[in-house]
C-alpha positions in Angstrom: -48.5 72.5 314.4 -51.4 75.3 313.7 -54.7 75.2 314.8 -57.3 76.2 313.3 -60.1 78.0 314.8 -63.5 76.6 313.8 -65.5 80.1 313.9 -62.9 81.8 311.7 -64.3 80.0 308.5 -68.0 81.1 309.1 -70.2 83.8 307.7 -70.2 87.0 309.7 -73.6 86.8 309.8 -73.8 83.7 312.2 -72.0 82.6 315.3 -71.5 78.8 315.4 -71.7 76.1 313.2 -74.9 74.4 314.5 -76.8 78.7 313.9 -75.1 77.9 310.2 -76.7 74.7 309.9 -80.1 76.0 311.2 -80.4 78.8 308.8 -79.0 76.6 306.2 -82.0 73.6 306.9 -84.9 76.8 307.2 -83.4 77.5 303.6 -83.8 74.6 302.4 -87.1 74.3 303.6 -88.4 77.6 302.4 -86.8 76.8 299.0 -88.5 73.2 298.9 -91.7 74.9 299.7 -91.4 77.4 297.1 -90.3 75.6 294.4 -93.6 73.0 295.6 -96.2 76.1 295.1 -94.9 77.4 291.9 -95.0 74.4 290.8 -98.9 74.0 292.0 -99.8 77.0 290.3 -98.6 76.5 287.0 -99.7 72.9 286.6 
């Protein structure tokens, strides 16, 4: 049987999976946010 290692299938830039999901929620965040003020302005 092969393991699998979980940290071989992440992005170089982060070190675990719960850093991935951080950066990924703060993204999501910033886009919401963004998306929220363009859509302010141009209303």
């Amino acid at each position: 049987m092969k393991t699998q290692q979980p940290e071989k299938d992440l992005p170089p830039f982060v070190k675990s999976w719960k850093q991935f999901y951080g950066l990924l929620i703060i993204w999501l965040i910033l886009l919401i946010a963004l998306f929220y003020a363009f859509t302010k302005y141009f209303e």
